[in-house]
N, CA, C and O atoms as CSV, one atom per row, in Angstrom:
chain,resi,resn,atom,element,x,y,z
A,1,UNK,N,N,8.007,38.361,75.585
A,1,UNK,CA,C,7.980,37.893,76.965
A,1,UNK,C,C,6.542,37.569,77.358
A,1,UNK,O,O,5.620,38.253,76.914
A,2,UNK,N,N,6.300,36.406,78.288
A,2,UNK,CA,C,4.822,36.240,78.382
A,2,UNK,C,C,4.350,37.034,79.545
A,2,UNK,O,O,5.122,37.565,80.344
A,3,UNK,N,N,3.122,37.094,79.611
A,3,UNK,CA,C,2.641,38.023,80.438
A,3,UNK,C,C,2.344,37.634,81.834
A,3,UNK,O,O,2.174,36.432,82.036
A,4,UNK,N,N,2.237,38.601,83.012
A,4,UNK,CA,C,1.647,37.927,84.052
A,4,UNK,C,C,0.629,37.161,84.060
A,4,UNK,O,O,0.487,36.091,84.652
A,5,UNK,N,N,-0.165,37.780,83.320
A,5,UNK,CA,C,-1.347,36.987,83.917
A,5,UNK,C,C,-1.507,35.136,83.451
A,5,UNK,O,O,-2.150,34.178,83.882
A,6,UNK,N,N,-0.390,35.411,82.208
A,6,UNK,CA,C,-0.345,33.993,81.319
A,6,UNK,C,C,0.699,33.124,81.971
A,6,UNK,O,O,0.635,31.897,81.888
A,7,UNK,N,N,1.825,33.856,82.729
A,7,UNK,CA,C,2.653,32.767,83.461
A,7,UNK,C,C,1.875,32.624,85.184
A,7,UNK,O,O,2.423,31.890,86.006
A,8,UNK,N,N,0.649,33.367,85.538
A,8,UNK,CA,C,-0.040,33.166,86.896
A,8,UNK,C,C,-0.864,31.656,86.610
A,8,UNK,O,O,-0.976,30.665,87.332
A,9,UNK,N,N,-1.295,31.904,85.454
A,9,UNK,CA,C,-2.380,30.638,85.326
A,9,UNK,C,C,-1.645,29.437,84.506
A,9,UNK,O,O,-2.362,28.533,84.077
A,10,UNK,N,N,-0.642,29.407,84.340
A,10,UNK,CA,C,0.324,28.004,84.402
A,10,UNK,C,C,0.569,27.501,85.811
A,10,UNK,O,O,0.835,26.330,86.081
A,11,UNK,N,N,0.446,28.581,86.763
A,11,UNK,CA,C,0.747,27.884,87.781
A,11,UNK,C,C,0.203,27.160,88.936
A,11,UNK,O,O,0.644,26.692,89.986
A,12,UNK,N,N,-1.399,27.291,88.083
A,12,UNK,CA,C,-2.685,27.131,89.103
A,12,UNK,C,C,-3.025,25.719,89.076
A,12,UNK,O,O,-2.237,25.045,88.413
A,13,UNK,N,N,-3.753,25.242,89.487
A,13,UNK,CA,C,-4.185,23.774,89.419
A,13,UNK,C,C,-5.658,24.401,89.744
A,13,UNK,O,O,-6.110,24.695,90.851
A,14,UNK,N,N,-6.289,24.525,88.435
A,14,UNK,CA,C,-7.988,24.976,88.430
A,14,UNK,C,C,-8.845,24.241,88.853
A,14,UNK,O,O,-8.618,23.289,88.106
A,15,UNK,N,N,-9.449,24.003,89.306
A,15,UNK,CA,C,-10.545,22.751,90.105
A,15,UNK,C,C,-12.512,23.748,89.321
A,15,UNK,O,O,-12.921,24.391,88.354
A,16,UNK,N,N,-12.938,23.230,90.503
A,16,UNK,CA,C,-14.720,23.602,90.243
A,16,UNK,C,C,-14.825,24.934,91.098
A,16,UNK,O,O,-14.091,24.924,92.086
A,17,UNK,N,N,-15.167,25.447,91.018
A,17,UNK,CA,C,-15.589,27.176,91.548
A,17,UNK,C,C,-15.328,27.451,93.154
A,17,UNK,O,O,-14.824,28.347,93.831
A,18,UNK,N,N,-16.130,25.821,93.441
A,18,UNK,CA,C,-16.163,25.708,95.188
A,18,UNK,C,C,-14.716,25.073,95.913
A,18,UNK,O,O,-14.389,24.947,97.093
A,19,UNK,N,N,-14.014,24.737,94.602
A,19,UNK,CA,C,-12.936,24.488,95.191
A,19,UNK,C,C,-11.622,25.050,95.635
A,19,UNK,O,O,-11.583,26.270,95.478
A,20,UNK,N,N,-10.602,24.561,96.110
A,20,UNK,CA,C,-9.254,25.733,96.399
A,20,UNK,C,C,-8.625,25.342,95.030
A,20,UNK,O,O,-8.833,24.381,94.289
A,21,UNK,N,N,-7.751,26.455,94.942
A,21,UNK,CA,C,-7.254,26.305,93.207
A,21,UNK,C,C,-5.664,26.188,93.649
A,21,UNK,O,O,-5.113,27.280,93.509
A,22,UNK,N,N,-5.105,25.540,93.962
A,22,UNK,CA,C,-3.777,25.587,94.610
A,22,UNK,C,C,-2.984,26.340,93.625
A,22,UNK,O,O,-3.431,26.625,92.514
A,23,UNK,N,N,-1.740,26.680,94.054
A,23,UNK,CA,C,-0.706,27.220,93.578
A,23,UNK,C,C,0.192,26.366,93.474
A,23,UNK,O,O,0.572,25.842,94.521
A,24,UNK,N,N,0.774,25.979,92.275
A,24,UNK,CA,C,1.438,24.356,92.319
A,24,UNK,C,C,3.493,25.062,92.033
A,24,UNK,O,O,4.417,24.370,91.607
A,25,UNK,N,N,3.555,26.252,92.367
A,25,UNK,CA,C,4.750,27.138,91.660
A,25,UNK,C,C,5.608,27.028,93.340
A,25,UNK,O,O,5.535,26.104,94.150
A,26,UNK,N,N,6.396,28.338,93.445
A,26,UNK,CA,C,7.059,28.157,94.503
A,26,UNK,C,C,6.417,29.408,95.875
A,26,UNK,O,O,5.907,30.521,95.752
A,27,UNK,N,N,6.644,28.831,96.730
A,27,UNK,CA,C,5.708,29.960,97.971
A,27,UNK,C,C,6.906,30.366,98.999
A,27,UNK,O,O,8.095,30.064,99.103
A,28,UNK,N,N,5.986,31.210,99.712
A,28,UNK,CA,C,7.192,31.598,100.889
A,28,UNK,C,C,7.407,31.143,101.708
A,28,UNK,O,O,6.874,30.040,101.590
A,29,UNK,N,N,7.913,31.195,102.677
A,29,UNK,CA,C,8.959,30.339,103.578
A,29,UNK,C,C,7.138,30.163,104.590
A,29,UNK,O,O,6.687,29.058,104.895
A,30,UNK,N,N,6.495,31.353,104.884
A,30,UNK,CA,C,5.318,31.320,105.497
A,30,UNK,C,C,4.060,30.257,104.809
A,30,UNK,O,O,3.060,29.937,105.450
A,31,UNK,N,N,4.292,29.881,103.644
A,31,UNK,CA,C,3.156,28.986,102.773
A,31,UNK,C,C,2.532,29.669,102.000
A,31,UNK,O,O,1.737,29.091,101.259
A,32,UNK,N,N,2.659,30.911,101.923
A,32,UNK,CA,C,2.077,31.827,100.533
A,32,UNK,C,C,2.590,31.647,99.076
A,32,UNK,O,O,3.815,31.724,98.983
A,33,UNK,N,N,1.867,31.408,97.841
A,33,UNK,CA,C,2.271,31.545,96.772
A,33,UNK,C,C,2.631,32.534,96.682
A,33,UNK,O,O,2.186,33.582,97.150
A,34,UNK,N,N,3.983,32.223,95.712
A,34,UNK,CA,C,4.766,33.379,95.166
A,34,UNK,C,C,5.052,33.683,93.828
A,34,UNK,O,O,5.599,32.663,93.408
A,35,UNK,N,N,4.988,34.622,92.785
A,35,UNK,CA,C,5.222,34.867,91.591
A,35,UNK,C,C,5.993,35.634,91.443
A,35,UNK,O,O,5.910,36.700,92.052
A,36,UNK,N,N,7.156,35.340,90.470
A,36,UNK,CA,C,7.653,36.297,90.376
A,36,UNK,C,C,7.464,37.690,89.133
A,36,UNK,O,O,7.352,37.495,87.923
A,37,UNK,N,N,7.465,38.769,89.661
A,37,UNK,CA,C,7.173,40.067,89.106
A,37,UNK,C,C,7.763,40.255,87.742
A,37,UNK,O,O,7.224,40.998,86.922
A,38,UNK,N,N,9.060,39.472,87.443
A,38,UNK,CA,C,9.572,40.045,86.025
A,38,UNK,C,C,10.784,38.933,86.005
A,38,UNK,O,O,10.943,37.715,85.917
A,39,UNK,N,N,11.482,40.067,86.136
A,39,UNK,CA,C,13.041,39.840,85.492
A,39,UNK,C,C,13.337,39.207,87.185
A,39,UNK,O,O,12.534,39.162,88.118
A,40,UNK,N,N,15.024,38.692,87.140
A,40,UNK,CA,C,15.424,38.488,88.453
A,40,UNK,C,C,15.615,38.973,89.610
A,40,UNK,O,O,15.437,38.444,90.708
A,41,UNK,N,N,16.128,40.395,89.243
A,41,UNK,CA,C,16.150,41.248,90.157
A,41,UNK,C,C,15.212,41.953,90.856
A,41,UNK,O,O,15.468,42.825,91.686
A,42,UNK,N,N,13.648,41.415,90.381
A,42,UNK,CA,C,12.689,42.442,90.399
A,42,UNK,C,C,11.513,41.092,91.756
A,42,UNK,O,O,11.379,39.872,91.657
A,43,UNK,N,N,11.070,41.821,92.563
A,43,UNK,CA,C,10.634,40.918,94.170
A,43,UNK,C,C,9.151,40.256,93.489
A,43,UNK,O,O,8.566,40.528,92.441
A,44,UNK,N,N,8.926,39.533,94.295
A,44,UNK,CA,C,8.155,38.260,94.293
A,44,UNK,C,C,6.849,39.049,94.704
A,44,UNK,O,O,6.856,39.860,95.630
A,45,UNK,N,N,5.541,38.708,93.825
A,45,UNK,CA,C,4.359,38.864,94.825
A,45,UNK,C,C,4.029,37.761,94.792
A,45,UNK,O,O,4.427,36.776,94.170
A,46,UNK,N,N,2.805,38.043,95.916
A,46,UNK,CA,C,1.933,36.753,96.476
A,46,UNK,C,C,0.872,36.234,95.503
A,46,UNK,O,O,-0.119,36.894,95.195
A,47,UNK,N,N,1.046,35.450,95.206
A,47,UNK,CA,C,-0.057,35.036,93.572
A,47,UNK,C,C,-1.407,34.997,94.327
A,47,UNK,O,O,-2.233,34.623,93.493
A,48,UNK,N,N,-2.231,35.282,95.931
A,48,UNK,CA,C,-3.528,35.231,96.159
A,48,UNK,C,C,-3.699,36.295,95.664
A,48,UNK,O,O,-4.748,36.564,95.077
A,49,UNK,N,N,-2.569,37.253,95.808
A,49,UNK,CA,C,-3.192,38.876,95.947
A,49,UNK,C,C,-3.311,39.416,93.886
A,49,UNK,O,O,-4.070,40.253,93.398
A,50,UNK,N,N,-2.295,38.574,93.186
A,50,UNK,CA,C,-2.608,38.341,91.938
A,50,UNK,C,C,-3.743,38.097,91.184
A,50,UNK,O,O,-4.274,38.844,90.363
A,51,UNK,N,N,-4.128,36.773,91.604
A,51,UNK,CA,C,-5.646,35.984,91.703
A,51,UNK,C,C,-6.456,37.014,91.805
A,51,UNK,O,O,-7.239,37.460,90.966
A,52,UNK,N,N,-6.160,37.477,93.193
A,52,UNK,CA,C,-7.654,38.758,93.284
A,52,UNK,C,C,-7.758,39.937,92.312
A,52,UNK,O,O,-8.816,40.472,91.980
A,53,UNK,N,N,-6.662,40.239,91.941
A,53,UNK,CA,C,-6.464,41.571,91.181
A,53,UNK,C,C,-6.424,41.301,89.381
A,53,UNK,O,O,-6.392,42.094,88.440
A,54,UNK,N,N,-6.441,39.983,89.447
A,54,UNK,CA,C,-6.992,39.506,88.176
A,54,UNK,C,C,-8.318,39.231,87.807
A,54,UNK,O,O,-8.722,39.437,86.662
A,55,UNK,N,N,-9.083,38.739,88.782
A,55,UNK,CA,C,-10.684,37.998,88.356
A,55,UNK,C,C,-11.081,39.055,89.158
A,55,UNK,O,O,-12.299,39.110,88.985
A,56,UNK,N,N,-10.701,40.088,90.080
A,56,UNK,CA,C,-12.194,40.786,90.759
A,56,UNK,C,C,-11.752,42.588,90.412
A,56,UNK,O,O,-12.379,43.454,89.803
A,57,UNK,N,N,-10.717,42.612,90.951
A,57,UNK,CA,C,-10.138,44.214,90.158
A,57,UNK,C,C,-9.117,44.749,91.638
A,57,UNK,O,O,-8.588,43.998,92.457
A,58,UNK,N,N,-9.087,46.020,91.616
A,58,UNK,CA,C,-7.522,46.663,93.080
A,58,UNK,C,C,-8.339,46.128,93.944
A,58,UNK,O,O,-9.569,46.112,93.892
A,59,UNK,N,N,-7.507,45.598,94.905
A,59,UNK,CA,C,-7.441,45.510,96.657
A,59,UNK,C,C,-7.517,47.170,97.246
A,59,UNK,O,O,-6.693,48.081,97.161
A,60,UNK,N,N,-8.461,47.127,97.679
A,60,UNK,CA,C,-8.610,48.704,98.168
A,60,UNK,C,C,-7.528,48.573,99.218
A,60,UNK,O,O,-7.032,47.643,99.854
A,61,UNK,N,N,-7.294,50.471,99.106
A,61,UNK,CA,C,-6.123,50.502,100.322
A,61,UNK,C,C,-6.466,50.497,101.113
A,61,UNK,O,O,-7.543,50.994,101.443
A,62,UNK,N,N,-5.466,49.756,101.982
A,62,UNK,CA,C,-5.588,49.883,103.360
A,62,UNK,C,C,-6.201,48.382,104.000
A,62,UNK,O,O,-6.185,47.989,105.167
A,63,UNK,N,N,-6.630,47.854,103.014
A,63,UNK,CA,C,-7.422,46.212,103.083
A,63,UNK,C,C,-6.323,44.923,102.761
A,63,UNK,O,O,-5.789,44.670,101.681
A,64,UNK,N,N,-6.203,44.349,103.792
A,64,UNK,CA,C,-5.353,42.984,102.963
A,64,UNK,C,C,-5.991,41.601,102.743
A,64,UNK,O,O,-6.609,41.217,103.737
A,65,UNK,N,N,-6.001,40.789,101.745
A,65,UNK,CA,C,-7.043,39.723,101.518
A,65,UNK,C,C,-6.630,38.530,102.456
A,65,UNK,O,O,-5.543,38.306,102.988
A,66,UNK,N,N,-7.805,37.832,102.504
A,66,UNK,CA,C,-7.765,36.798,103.896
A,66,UNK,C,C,-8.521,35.521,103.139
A,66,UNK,O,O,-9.606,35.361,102.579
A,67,UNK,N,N,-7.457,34.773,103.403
A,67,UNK,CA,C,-8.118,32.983,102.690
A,67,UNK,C,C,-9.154,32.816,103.794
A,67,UNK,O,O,-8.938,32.701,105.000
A,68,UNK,N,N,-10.330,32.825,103.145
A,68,UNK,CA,C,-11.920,32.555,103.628
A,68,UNK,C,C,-11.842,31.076,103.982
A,68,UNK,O,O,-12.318,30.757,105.071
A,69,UNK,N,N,-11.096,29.752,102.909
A,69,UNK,CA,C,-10.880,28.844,103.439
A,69,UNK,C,C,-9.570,27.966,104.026
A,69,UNK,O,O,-9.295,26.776,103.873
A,70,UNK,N,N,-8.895,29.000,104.736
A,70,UNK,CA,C,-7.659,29.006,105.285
A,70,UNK,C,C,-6.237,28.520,104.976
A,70,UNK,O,O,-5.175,28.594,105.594
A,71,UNK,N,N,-6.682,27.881,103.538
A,71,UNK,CA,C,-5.255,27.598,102.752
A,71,UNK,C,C,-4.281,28.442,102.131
A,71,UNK,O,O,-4.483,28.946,101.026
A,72,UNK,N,N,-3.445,28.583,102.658
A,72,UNK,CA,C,-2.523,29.981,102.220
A,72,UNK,C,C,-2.203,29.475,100.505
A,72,UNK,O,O,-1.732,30.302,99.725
A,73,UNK,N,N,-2.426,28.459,100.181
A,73,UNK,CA,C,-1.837,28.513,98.507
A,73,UNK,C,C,-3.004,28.342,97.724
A,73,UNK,O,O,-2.969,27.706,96.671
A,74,UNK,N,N,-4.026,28.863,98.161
A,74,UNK,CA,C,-5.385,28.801,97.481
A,74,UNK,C,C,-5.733,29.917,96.758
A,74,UNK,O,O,-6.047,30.872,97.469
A,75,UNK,N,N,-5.785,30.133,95.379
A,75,UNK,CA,C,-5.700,31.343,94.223
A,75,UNK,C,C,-6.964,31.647,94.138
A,75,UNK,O,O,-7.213,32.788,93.751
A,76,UNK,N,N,-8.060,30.773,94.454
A,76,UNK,CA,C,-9.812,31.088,94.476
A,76,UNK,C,C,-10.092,32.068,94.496
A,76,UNK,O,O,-10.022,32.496,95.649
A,77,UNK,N,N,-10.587,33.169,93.436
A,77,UNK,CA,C,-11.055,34.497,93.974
A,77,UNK,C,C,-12.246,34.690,94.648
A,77,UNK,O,O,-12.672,35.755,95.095
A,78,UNK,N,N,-12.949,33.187,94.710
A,78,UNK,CA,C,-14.502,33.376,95.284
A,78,UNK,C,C,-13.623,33.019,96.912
A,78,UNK,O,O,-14.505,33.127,97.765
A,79,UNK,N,N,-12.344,32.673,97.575
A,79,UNK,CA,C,-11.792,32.422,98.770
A,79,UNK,C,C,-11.207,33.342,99.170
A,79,UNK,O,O,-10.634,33.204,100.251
A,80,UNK,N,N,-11.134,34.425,98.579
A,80,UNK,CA,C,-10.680,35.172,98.369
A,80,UNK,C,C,-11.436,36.992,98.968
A,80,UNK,O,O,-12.247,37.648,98.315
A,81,UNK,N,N,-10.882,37.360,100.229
A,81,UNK,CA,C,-11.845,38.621,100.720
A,81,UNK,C,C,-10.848,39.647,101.152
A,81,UNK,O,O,-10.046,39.359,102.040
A,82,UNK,N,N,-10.842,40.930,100.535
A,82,UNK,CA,C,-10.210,41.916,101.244
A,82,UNK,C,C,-10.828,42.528,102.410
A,82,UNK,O,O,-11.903,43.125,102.335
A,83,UNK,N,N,-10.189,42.394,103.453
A,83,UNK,CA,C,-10.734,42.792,105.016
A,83,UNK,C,C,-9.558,43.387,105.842
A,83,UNK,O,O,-8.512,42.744,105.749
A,84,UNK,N,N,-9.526,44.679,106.767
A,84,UNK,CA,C,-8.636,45.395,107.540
A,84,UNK,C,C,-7.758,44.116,107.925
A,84,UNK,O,O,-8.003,42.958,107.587
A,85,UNK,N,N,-6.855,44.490,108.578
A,85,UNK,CA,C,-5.542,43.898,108.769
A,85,UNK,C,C,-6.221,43.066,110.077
A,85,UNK,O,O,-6.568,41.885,110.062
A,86,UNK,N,N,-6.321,44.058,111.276
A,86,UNK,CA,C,-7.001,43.427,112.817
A,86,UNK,C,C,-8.668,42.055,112.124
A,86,UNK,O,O,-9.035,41.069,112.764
A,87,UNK,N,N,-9.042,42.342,111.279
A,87,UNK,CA,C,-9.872,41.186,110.938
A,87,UNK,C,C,-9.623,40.505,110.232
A,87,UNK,O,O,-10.520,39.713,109.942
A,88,UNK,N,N,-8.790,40.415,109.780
A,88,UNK,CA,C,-7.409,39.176,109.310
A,88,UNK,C,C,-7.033,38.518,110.216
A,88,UNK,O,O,-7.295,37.315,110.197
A,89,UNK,N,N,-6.242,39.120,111.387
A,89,UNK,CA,C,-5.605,38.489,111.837
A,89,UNK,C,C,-6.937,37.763,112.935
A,89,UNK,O,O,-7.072,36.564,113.179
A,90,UNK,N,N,-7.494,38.500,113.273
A,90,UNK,CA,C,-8.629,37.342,114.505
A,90,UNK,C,C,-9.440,36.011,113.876
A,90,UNK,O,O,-9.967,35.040,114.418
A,91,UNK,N,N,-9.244,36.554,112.049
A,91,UNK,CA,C,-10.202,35.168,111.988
A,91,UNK,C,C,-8.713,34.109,111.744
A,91,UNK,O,O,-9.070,32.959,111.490
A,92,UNK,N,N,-7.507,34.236,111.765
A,92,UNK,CA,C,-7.083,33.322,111.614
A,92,UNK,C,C,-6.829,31.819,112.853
A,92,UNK,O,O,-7.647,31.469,113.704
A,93,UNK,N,N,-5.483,31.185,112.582
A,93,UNK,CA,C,-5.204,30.567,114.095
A,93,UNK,C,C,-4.350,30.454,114.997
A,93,UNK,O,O,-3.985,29.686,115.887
A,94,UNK,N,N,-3.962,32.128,114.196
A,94,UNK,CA,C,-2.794,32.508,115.590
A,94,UNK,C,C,-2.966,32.113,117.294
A,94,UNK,O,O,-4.009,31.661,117.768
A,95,UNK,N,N,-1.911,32.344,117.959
A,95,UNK,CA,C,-2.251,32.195,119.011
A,95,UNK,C,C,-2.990,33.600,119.611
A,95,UNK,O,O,-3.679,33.445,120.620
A,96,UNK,N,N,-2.883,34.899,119.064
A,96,UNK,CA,C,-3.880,36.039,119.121
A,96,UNK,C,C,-5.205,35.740,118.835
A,96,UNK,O,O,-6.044,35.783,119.734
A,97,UNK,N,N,-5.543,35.399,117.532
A,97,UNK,CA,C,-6.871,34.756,116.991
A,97,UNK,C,C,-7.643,34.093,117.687
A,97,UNK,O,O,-8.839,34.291,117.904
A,98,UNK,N,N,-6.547,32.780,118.286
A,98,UNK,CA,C,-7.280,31.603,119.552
A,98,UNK,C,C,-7.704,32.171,120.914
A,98,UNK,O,O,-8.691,31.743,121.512
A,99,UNK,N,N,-6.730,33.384,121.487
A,99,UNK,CA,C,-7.135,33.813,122.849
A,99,UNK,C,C,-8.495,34.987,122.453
A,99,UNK,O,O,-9.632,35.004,122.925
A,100,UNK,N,N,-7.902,35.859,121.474
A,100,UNK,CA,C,-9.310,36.591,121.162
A,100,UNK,C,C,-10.638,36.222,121.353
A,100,UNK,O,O,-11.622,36.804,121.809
A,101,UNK,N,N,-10.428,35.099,120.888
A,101,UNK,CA,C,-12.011,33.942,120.057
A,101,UNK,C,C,-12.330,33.476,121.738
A,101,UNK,O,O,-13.543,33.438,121.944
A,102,UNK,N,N,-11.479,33.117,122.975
A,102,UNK,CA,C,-12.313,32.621,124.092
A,102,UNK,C,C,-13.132,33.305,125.226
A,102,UNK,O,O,-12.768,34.215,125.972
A,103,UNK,N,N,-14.274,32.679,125.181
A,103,UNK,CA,C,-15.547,33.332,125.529
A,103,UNK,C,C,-15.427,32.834,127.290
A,103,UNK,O,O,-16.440,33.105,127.935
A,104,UNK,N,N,-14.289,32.149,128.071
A,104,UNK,CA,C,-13.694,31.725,129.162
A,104,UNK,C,C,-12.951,31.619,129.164
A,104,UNK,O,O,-12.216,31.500,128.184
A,105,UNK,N,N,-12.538,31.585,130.841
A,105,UNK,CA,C,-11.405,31.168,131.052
A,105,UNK,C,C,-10.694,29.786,131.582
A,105,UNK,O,O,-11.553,28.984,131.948
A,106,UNK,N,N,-9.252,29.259,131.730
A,106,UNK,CA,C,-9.268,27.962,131.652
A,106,UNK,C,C,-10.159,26.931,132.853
A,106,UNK,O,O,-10.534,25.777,132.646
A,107,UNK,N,N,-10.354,27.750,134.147
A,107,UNK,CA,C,-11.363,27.335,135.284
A,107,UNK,C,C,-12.565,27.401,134.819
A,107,UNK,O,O,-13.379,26.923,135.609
A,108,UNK,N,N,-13.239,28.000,133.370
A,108,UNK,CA,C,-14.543,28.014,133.409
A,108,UNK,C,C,-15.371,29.669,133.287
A,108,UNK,O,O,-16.327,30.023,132.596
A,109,UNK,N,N,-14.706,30.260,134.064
A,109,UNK,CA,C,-15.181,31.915,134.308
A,109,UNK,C,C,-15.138,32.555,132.797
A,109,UNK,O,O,-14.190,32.371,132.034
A,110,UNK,N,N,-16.370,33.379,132.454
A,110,UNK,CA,C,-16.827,34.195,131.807
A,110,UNK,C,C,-15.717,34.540,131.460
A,110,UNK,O,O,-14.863,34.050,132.199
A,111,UNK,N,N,-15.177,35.369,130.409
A,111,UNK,CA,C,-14.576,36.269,129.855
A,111,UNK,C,C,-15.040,37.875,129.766
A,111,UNK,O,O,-14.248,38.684,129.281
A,112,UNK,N,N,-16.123,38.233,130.168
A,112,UNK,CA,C,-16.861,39.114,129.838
A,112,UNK,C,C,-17.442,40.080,130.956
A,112,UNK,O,O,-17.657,39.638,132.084
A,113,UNK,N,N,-17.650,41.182,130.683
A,113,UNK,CA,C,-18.146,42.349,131.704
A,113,UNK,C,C,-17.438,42.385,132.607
A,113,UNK,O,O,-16.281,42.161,132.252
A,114,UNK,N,N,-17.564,42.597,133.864
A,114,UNK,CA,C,-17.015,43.116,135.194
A,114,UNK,C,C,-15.874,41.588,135.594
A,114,UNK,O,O,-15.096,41.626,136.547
A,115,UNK,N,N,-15.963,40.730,134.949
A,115,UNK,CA,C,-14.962,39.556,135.492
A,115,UNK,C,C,-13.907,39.263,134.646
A,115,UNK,O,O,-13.114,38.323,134.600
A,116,UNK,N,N,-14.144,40.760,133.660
A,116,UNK,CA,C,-12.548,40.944,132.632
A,116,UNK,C,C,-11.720,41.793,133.176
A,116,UNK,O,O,-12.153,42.826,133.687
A,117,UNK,N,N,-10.325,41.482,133.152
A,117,UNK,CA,C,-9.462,42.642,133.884
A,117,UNK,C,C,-8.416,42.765,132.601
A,117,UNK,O,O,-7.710,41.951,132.006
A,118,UNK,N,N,-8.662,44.156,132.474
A,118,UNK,CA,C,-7.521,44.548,131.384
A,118,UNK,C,C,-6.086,45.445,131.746
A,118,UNK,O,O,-5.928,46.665,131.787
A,119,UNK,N,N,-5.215,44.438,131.967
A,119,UNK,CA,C,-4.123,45.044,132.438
A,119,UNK,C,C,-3.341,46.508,131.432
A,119,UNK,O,O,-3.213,46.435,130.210
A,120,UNK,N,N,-2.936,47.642,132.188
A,120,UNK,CA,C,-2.516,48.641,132.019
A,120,UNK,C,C,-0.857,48.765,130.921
A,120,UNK,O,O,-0.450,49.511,130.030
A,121,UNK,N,N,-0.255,47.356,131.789
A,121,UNK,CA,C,0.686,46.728,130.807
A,121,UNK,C,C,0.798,46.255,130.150
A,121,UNK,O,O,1.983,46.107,129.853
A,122,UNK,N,N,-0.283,45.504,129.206
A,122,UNK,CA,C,-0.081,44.463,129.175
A,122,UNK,C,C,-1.247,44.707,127.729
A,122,UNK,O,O,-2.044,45.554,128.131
A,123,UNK,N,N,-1.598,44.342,126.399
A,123,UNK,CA,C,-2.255,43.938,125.786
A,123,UNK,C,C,-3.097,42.917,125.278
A,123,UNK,O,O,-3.391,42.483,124.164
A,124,UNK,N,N,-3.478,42.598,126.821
A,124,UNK,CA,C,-4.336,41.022,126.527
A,124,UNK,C,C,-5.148,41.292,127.841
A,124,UNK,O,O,-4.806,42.245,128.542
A,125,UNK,N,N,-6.051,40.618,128.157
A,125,UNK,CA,C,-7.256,40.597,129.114
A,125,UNK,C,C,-7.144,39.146,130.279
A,125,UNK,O,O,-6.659,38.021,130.161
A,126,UNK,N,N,-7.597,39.604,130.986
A,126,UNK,CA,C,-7.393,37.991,131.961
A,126,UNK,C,C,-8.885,38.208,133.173
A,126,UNK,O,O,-9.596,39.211,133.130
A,127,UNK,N,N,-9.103,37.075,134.153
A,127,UNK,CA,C,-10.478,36.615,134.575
A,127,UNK,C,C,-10.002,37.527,136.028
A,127,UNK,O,O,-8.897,37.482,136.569
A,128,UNK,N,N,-10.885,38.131,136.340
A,128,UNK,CA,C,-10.945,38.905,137.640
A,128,UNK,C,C,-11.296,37.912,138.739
A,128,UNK,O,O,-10.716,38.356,139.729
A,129,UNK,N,N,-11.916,36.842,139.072
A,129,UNK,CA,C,-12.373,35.641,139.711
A,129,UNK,C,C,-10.826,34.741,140.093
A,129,UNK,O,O,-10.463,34.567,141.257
A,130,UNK,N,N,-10.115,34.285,138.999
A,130,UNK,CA,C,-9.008,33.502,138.806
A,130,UNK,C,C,-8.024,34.597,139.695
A,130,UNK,O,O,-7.599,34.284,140.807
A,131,UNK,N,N,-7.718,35.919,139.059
A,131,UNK,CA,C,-6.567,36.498,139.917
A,131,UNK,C,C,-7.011,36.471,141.581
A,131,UNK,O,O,-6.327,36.104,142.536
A,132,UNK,N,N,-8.620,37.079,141.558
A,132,UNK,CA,C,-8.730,36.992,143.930
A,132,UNK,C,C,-8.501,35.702,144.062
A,132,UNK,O,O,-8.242,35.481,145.246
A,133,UNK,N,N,-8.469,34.741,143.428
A,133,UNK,CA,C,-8.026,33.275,143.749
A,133,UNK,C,C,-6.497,33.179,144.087
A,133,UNK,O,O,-5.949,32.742,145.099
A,134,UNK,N,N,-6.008,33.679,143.023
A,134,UNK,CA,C,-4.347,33.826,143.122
A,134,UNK,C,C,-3.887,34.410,144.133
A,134,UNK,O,O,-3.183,33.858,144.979
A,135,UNK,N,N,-4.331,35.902,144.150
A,135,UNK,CA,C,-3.905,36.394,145.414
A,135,UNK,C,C,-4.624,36.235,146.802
A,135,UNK,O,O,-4.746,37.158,147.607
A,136,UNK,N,N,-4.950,35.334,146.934
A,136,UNK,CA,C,-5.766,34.637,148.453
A,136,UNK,C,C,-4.472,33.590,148.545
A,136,UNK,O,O,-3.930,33.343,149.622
A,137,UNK,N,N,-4.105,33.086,147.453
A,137,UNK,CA,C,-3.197,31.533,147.499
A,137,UNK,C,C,-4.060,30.381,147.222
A,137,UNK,O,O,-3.615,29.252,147.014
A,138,UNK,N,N,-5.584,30.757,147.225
A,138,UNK,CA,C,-5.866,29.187,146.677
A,138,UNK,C,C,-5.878,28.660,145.455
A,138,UNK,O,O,-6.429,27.586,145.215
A,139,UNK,N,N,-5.374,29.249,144.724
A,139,UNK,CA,C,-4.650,28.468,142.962
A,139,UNK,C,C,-3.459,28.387,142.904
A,139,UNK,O,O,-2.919,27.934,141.895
């Protein structure tokens, strides 16, 4: 039977060092390469997390790797970074990632210090300026 690592790199499309090395096999419904583990019955990993655990060595626990150049079918181990889960997800372009990342708000107002209001309910932040607007009625 051939080995992982010999049916991973049939499935690569190798380029130059600086480049993305696509995954030319089948991915998940999300755009991640997928390999399969063995036999049929046996679940699919993600061929980035392969890639990494082939050319660099374990994904420490507790770390999940993050495409540095945002192509989910990119096998690059130099694209390739294990980082906590919460810094995964902010550098991506979720809609979490996008509100995280703004340094204002849509009128213009700071995001920051005393003109941030962090609701009690609520897990997201909003402009202290914009709401006395709201509740006066002039927005």
């Amino acid at each position: 039977m051939e080995t992982t690592e010999a049916r991973f790199w049939a499935k690569v499309e190798r380029g130059a060092e600086s480049e993305c090395w696509p995954w030319v096999a089948s991915v998940t419904s999300t755009g991640y390469g997928a390999l399969g583990s063995g036999g049929r019955s046996e679940p699919k990993v993600y061929a980035h997390r392969v890639s990494y655990e082939l050319n660099v060595g374990p994904i420490p626990v507790g770390l999940e790797i993050d495409h540095l150049c945002r192509n989910r079918r990119c096998v690059n181990p130099a694209h390739l970074e294990p980082v906590p889960h919460l810094e995964n997800t902010l550098r991506g372009e979720s809609p979490v990632a996008v509100n995280a990342a703004k340094t204002h708000c849509g009128r213009g107002h700071a995001l920051s210090g005393p003109n941030v209001y962090l609701r009690p309910d609520a897990p997201w932040r909003s402009c202290r300026e914009c709401r006395r607007l709201r509740d006066r009625g002039l927005v």
